[in-house]
C-alpha positions as CSV (number, residue, x, y, z in Angstrom):
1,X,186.6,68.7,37.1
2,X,184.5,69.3,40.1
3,X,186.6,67.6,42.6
4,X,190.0,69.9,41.0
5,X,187.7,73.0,41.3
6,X,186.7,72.0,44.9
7,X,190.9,71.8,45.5
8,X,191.4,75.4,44.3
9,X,192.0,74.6,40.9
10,X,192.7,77.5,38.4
11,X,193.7,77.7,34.9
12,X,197.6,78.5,36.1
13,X,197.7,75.0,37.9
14,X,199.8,72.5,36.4
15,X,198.0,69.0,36.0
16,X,198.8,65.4,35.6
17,X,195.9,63.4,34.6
18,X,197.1,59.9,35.8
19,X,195.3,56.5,33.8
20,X,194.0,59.6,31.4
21,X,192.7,57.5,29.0
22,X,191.1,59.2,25.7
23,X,190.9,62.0,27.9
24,X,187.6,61.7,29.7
25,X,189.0,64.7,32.1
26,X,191.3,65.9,29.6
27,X,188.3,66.7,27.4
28,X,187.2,69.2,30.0
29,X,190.9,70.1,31.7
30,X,193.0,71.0,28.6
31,X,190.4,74.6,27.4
32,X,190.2,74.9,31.2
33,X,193.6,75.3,31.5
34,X,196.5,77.4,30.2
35,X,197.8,76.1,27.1
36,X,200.4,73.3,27.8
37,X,199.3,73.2,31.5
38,X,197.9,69.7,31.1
39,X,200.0,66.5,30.6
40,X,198.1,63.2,30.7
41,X,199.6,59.7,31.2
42,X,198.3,56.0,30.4
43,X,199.3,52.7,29.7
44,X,198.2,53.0,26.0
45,X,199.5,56.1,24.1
46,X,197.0,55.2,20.8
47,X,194.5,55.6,23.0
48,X,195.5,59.4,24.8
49,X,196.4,60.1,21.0
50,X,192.7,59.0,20.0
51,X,191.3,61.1,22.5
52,X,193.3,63.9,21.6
53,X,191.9,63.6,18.0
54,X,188.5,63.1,18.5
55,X,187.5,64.6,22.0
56,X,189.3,68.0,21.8
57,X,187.4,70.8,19.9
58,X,191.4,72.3,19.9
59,X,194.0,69.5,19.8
60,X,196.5,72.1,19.2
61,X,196.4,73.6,23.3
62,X,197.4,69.6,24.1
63,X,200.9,69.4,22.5
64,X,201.9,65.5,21.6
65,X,204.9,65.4,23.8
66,X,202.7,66.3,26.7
67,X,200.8,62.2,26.4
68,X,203.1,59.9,28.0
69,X,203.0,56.3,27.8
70,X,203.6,54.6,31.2
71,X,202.3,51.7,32.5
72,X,205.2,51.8,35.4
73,X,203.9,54.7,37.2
74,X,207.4,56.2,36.7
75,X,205.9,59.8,35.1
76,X,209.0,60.0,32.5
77,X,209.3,63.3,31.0
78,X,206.8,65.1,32.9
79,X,208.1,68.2,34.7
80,X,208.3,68.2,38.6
81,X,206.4,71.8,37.7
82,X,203.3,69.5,38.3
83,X,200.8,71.4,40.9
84,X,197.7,68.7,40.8
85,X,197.5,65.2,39.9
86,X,195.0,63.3,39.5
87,X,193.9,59.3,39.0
88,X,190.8,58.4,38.9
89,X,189.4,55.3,38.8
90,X,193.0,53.9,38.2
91,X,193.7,52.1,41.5
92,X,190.0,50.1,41.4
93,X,191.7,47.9,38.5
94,X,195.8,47.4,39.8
95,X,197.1,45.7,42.7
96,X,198.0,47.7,46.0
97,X,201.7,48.4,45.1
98,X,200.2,50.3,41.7
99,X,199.3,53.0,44.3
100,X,202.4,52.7,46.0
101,X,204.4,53.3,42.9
102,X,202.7,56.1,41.5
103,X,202.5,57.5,45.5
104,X,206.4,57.4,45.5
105,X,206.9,58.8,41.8
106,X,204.5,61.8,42.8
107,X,206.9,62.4,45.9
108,X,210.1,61.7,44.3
109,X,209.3,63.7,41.1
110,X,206.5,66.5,41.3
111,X,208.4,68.9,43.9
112,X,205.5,71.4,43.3
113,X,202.7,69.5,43.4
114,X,199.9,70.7,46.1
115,X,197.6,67.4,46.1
116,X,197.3,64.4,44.4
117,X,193.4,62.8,43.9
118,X,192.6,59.2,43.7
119,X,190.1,57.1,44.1
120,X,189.7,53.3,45.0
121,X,187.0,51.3,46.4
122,X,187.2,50.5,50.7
123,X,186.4,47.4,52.3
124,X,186.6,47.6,56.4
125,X,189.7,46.8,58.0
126,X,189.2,43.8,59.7
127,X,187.7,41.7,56.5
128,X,190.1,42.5,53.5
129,X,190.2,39.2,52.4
130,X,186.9,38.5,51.3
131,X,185.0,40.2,48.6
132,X,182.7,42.7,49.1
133,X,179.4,44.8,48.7
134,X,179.7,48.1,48.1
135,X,177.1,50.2,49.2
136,X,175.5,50.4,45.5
137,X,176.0,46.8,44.9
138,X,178.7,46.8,43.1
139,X,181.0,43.5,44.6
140,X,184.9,44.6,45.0
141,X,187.5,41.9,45.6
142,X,191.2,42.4,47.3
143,X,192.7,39.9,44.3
144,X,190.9,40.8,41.0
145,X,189.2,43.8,39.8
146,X,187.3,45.7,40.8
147,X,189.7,45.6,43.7
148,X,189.2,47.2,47.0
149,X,191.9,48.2,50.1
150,X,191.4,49.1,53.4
151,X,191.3,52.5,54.7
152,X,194.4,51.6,56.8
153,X,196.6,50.1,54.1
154,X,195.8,53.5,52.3
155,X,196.6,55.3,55.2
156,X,199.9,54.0,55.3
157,X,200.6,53.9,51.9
158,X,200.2,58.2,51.7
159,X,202.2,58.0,55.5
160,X,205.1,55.9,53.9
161,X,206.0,58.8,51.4
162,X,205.5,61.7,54.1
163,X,202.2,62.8,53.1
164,X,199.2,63.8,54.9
165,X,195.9,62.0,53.4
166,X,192.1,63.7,53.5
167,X,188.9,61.4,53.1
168,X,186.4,63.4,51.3
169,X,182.7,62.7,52.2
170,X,182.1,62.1,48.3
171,X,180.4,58.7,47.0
172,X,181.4,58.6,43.7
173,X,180.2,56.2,41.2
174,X,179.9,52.6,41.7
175,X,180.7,54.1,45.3
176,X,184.6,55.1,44.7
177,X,186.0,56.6,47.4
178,X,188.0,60.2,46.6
179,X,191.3,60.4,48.7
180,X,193.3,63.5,48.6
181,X,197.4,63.1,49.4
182,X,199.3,66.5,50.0
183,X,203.0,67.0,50.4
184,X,204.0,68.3,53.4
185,X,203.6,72.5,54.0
186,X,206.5,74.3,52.9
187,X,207.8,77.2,55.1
């Protein structure tokens, strides 16, 4: 939630909660935001359904419809009314073209979207090969999870759909690094 707020955030915003899970943000997203404002996607929909259930003091403001199961990145059903998405934690466990999907189905699909948040774990540029130690010890690996990319492949992943990308200067657990992608300006 802190790193929406930090984006501007407010309970009119539209969110997609990519690799939501039993709602670990939705918990906290769906009494922030106006009813039906939050629509969460995973690979598992027992599990959003679960969450739903048992995590949401209302289940009521998160209508069914609005938990969509998709492991393809394709973002059926959701509406291109979509003004932040986020995916945390998602990309340290999928190869690289898992980002590049979901990149291109945020382009193609969410035509109001202001910014989408992600995180993955780095590794420098010129040793992607090998595994390696993040800075709280936690060992990432360019094959198997965790996985890590480098800051240039992400670079031109975000560049390949049009977008401008923003490093933030947050270390987030397990040292995560959070990128924010943003659509180009519109007149």
């Amino acid at each position: 939630m802190a790193a929406l707020l930090a984006e501007g955030m407010t309970p009119q915003d539209h969110l997609l909660d990519i690799g939501c899970g039993a709602l670990r943000l939705g918990h906290l997203a769906v009494p922030y935001l106006d009813p039906g404002h939050y629509w969460g996607t995973d690979a598992s929909l027992a599990l959003m359904q679960h969450g739903r259930a048992v995590e949401l003091a209302d289940p009521d403001r998160l209508p069914l419809a609005h938990l969509v199961q998709d492991a393809d990145f394709a973002f059926p059903g959701v509406p291109s009314t979509i003004t932040l998405a986020m995916a945390w934690g998602v990309f340290t466990h999928l190869p690289m073209g898992a980002l590049q999907a979901a990149l291109q189905s945020v382009a193609d699909r969410l035509s109001q979207l202001r910014a989408f948040l992600f995180t993955v774990f780095l590794a420098p540029d010129g040793d992607h090969a090998a595994p390696f130690r993040q800075p709280d010890g936690v060992v990432t690996h360019p094959d198997r999870a965790p996985r890590h990319l480098r800051l240039s492949d992400v670079q031109n992943l975000v560049g390949a759909v049009g977008f401008t990308l923003r490093l933030t200067p947050d270390r987030l657990p397990r040292g995560q690094r959070l990128f924010v992608a943003s659509p180009p300006q519109m007149p």
